[in-house]
C-alpha positions in Angstrom: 5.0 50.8 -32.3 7.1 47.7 -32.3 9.5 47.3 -35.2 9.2 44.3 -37.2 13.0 43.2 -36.4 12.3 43.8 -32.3 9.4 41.8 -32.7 11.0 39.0 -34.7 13.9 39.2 -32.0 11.2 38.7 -29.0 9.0 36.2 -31.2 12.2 33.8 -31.7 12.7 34.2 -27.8 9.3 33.1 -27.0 9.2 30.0 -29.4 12.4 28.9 -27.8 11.1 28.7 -24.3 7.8 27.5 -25.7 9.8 24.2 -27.4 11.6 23.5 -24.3 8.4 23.7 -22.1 6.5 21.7 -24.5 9.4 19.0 -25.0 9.5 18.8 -20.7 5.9 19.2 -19.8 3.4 18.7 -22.2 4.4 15.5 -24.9 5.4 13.6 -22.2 2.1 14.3 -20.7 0.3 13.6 -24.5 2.1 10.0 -23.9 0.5 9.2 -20.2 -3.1 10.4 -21.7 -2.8 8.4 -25.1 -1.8 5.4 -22.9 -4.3 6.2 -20.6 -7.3 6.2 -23.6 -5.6 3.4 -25.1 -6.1 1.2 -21.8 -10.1 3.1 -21.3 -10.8 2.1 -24.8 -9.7 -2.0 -24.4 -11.4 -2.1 -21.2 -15.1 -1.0 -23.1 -14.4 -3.0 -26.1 -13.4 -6.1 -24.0 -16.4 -5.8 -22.1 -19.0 -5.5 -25.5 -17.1 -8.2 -26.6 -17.6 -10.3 -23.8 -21.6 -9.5 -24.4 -21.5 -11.0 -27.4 -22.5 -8.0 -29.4 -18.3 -7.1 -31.0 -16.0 -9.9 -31.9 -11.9 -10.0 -32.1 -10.6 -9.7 -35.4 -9.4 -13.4 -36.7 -7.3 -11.6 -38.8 -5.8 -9.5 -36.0 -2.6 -11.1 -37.0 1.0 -8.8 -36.3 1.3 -6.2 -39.3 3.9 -3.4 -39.0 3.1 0.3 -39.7 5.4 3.2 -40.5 2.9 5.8 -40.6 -0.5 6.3 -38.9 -3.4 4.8 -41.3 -7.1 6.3 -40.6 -9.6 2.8 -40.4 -11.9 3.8 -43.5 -14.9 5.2 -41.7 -18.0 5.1 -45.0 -21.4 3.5 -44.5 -21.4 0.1 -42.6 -23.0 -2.7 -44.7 -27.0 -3.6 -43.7 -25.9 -7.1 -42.9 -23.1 -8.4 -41.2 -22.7 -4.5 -39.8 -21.5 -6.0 -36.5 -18.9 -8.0 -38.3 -17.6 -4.6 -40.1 -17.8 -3.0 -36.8 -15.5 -5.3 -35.1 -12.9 -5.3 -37.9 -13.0 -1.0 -38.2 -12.4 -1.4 -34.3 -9.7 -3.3 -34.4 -7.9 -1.7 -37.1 -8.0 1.6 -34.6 -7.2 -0.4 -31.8 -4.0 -1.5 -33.6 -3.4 2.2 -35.0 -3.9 3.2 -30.9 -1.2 0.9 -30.0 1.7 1.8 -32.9 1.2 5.7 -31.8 1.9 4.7 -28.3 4.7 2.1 -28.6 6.0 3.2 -32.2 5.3 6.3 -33.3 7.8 9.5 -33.0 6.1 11.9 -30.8 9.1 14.2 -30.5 8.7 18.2 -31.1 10.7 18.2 -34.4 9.1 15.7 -35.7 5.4 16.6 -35.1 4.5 19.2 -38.0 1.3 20.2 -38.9 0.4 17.4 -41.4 1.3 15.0 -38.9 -0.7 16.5 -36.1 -3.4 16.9 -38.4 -3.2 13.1 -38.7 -2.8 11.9 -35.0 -5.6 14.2 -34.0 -8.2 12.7 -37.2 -7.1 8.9 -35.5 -7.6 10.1 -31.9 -11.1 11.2 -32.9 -11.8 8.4 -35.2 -14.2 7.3 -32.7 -15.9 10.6 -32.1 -16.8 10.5 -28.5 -17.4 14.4 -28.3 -20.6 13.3 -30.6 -21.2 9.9 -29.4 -25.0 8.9 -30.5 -26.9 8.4 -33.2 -26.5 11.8 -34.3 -23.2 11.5 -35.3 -21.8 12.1 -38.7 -19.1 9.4 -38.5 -21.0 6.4 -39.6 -18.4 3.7 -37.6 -18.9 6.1 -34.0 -22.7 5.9 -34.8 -22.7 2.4 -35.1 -20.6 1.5 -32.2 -22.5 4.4 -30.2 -25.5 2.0 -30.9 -23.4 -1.0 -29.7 -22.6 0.8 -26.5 -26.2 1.6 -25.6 -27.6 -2.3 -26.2 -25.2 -2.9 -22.6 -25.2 0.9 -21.3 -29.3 0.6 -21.2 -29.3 -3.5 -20.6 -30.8 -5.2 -17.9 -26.8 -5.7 -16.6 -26.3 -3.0 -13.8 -23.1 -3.7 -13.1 -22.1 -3.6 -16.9 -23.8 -0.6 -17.4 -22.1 1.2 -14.6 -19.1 0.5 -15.7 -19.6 1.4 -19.5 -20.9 4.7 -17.8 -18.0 5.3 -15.9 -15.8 4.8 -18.6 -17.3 6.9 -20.8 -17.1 10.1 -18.8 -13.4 8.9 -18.2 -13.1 8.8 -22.1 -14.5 12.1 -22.5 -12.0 14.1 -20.1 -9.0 11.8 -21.4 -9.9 13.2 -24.7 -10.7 16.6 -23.6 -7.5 16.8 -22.5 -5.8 15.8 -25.4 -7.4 17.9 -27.3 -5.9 20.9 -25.6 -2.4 19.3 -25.6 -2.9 19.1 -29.6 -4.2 22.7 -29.8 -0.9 23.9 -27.8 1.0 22.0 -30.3 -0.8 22.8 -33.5 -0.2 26.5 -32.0 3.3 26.6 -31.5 3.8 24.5 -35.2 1.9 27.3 -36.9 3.6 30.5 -35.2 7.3 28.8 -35.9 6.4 28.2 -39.4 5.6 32.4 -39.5 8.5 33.3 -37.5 10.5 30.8 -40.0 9.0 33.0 -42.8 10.0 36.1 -41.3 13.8 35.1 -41.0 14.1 33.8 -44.5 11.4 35.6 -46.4 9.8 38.9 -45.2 13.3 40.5 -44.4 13.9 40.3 -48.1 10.6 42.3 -48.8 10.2 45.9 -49.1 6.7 45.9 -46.8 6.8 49.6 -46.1 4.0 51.4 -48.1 3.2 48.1 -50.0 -0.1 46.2 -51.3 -1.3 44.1 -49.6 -1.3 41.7 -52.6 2.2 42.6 -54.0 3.3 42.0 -50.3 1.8 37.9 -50.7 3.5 37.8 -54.0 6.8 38.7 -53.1 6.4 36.2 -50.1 5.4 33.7 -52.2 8.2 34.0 -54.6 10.7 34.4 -52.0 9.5 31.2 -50.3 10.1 29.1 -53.7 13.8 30.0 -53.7 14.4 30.1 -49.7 11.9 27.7 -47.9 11.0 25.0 -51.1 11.6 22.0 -48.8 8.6 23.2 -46.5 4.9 22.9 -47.0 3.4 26.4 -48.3 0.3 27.5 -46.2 -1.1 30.6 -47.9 -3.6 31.5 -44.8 -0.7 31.6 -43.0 1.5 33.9 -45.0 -1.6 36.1 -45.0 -1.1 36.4 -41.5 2.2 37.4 -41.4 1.0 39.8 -44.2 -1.8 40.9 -41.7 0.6 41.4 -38.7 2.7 43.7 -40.9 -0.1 46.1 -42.8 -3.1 45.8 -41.1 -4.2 48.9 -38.7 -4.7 46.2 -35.8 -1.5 44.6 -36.4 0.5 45.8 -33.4 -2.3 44.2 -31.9 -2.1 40.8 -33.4 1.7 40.5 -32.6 1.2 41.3 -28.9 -1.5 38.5 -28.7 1.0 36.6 -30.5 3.4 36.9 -28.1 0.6 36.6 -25.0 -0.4 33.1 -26.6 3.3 31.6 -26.7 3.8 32.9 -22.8 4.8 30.2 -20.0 1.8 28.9 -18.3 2.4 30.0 -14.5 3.0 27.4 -12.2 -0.1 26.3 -10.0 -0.1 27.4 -7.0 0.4 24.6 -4.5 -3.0 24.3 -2.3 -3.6 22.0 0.4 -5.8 19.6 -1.2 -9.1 18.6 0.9 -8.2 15.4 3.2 -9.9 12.5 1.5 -12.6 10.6 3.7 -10.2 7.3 4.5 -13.5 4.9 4.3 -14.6 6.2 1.4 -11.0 5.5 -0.5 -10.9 2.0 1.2 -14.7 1.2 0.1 -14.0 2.6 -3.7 -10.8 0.6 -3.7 -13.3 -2.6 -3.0 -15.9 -1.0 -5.8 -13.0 -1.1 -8.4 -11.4 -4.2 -7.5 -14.5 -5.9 -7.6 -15.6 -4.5 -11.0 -13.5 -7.7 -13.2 -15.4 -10.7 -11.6 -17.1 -11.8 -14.7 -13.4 -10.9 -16.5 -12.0 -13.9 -13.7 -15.2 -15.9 -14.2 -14.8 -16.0 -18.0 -11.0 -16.5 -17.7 -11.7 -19.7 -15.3 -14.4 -21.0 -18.3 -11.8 -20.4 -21.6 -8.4 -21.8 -19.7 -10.9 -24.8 -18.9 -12.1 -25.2 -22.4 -8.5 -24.9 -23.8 -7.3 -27.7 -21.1 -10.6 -29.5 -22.5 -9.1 -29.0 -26.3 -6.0 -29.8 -25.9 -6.4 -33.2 -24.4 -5.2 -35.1 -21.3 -1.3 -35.7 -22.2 -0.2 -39.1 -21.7 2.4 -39.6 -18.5 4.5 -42.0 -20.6 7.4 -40.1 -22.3 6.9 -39.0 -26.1 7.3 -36.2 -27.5 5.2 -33.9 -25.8 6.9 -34.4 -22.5 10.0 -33.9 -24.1 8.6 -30.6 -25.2 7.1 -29.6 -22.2 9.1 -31.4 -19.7 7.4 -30.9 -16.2 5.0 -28.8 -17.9 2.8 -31.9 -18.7 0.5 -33.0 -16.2 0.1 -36.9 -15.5 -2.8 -38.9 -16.8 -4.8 -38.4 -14.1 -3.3 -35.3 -12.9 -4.5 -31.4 -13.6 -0.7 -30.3 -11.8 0.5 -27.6 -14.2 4.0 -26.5 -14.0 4.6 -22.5 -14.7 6.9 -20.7 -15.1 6.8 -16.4 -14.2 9.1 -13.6 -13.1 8.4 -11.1 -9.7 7.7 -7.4 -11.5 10.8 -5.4 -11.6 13.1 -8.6 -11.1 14.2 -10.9 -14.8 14.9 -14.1 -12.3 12.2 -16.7 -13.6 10.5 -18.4 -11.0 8.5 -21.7 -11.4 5.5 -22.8 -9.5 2.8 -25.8 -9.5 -0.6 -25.0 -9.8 -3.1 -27.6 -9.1 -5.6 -26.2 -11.9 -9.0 -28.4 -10.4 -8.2 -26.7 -7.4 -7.4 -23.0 -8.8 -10.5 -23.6 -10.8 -12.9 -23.9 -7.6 -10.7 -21.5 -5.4 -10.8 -18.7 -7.8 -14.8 -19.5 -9.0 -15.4 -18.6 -5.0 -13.5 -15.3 -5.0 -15.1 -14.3 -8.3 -18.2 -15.3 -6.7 -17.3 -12.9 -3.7 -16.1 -9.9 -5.8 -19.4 -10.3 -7.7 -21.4 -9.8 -4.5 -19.4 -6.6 -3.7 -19.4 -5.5 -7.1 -22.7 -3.4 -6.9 -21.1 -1.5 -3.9 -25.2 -2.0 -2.2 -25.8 -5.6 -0.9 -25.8 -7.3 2.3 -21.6 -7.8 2.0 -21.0 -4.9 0.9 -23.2 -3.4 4.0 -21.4 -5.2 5.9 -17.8 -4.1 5.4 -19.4 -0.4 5.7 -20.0 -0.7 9.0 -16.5 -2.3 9.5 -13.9 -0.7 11.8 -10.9 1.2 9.2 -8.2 -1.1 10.3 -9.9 -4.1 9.8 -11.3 -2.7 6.4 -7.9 -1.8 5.7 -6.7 -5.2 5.7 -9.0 -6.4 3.7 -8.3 -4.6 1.3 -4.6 -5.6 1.8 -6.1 -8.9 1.4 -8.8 -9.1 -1.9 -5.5 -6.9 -3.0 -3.0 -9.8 -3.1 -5.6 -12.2 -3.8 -6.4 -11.1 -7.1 -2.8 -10.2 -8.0 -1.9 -13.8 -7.2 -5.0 -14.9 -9.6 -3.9 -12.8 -12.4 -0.3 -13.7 -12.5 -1.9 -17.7 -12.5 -4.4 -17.1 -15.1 -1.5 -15.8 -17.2 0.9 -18.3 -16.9 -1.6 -21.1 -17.7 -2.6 -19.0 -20.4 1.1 -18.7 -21.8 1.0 -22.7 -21.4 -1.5 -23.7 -23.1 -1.0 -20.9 -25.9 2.4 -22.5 -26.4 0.9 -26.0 -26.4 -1.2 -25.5 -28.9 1.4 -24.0 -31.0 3.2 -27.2 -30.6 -0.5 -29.3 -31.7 -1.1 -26.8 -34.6 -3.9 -25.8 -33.1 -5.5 -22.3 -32.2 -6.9 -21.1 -28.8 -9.2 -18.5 -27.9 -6.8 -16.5 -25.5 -7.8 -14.0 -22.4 -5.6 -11.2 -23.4 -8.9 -8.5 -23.3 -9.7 -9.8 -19.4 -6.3 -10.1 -18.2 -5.6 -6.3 -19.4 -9.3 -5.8 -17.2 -7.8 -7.2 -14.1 -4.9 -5.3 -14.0 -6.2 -1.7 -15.4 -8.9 -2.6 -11.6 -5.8 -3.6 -9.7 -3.6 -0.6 -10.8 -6.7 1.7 -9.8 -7.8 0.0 -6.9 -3.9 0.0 -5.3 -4.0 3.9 -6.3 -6.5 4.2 -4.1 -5.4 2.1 -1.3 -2.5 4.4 -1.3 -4.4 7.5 -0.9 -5.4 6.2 2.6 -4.7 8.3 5.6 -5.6 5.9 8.6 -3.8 8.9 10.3 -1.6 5.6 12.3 -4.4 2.9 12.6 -2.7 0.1 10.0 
């Protein structure tokens, strides 16, 4: 049988490794999948909202957060329920987006009570039990949201609501295992901790059970007082020690805080290149209505705004070529390449973006069902030529996305300068790009095996 200070020796051992595989491999991983949910999430709220049936918080306004705060989650009101919806939404939306930019998720920092916290936000919205069954009234609720467009007449809607669900559910699934590996290792350091400083001061040989839990409990007051207590824990330390399966218990200690082995590198099946190209054009047509309402709010904004006056004033002071002539829709913008801090400024005629990027949206929406007559037709393209057209739709909506948020930038900032307030396009710009970033991913998985 294993002594209790050999055991202790290998148990410290095994936590150290386990910290240093878990500060390497898996919380950097928790950040990519909280990210990842984060962007999920804002893609189905921005699409309910665009149905009408969820609104933006108008009192979204900046607020700053030192520690996580759970949107209250009681019985929605009978009326104005989709008003209280939106608002409990937002809140987690904002909660989402301090974890990922604000939050410390470092090891030492991530206790128990503070995993016990980030997991009860993660699961605020419960989608493990998403439906009318649910006991959380607010996922209940917005699971009833979700249907109205998952079961509405709106195929293209729904099948995107569907997808994103299921890509929800193993995002979530997964961290769900990353917090159980955490939680884990939290509550085994806290024993071993209370072995160092506490059990090797008490006589355990022959000893009640009870007096044993005493004596821990007494020696934790004068040796561990700036930690939290947990009594079931010290019962399992008492356990390990007494028990008749204890040797047992330690071993599967031990087994549980093990290295995971490293997966074995297979040859992965070669991907069918059409197939990649023709689900590139699936996901990079799925935003159309996203550019279509875009086009109709930058328009209304222009609209709001006014026609600035091409004598000087104060406006084209302000705004200096930013200001289109009387009679002129010539916006000046200003923008900066990715990855480069040079800004760059361009002219966009807007009448003429308006109608240029109305046709493409147009296009994209005929593609978008991946069934009709266009998209029949680029299946029965050659791989090259489908290829660059990819390339093509590719560059094309980078260039409208980049446009639509300059001009939004502008007219935000004009307004600022009016006193007014815009509706902005922040929800379907953050749609474009979370299709472009897919859709390139799988243009890059293409193996043409030399044809482009």
């Amino acid at each position: 049988m294993e002594g209790s200070a050999e055991f202790l020796d290998r148990l410290t051992a095994a936590l150290a490794k386990r910290s240093q595989w878990l500060e390497s491999a898996l919380i950097p991983r928790l950040k990519d999948v909280l990210a990842a949910y984060d962007a999920q999430f804002e893609g189905v709220v921005g699409l309910i909202i665009r149905k009408g049936l969820l609104r933006e918080d108008p009192y979204n306004y900046e607020q700053s957060f030192t520690d996580i705060v759970i949107p209250k989650d009681d019985m929605l009101p009978e009326f104005e329920n989709s008003d209280e919806l939106s608002y409990r939404l937002s809140a987690f939306r904002r909660q989402l987006k301090f974890v990922i930019t604000e939050y410390s998720l470092e090891l030492p920092t991530l206790a128990l009570a503070r995993l016990k916290k980030l997991s009860s936000l993660l699961f605020y919205v419960n989608w493990l039990d998403f439906g009318d069954g649910s006991k959380s009234p607010t996922t209940k609720a917005f699971a009833r949201t979700f249907m109205k467009v998952r079961m509405g007449s709106d195929t293209m809607a729904s099948q995107i609501l569907k997808d994103s669900e299921m890509q929800i559910l193993k995002t979530l699934q997964e961290v769900r295992g990353i917090l159980a590996d955490l939680i884990s290792y939290d509550r085994e350091a806290w024993k071993c901790e209370l072995r160092h400083s506490v059990l090797s001061a008490v006589p355990v040989e022959g000893a009640k059970r009870d007096d044993v839990l005493k004596s821990i409990r007494r020696g934790f007051a004068q040796k561990m007082s700036s930690k939290p207590w947990y009594p079931a824990l010290a019962e399992e330390v008492a356990d390990e020690e007494l028990s008749a399966d204890g040797e047992e218990r330690k071993q599967k200690i031990l087994a549980s805080l093990a290295l995971p082995e490293p997966a074995r590198a297979e040859a992965a099946p070669e991907p069918n290149g059409r197939e990649v190209l023709l689900d590139a054009i699936r996901i990079l047509s799925r935003p159309h209505e996203d550019i279509a309402t875009a086009l109709a709010v930058l328009e209304e904004n222009e609209k709001a705004l006014g026609t600035p006056k091409a004598s000087g004033g104060w406006l084209k002071k302000l705004f200096g070529a930013g200001a289109p002539k009387e009679t002129d829709r010539t916006y000046k913008v200003q923008y900066s390449d990715p990855g480069s801090p040079a800004i760059k400024v361009e002219s966009i005629d807007f009448a003429a973006f308006l109608a240029e990027t109305g046709k493409k949206a147009s296009m994209l929406g005929s593609l978008a069902a991946g069934s009709g007559p266009a998209f029949r037709k680029l299946e029965s393209t050659g791989d090259g030529p489908l290829a660059s057209f990819v390339d093509r739709q590719l560059t094309d909506v980078l260039l409208i996305h980049r446009r639509l948020g300059s001009l939004n930038t502008l007219f935000q900032a004009r307004a600022a300068a009016d006193r007014k307030t815009l509706r902005g396009i922040k929800v379907e710009l953050l749609t474009i790009k979370n299709s472009l970033v897919k859709a390139n991913q799988r243009r890059h998985e293409y193996k043409d095996e030399g044809a482009v």
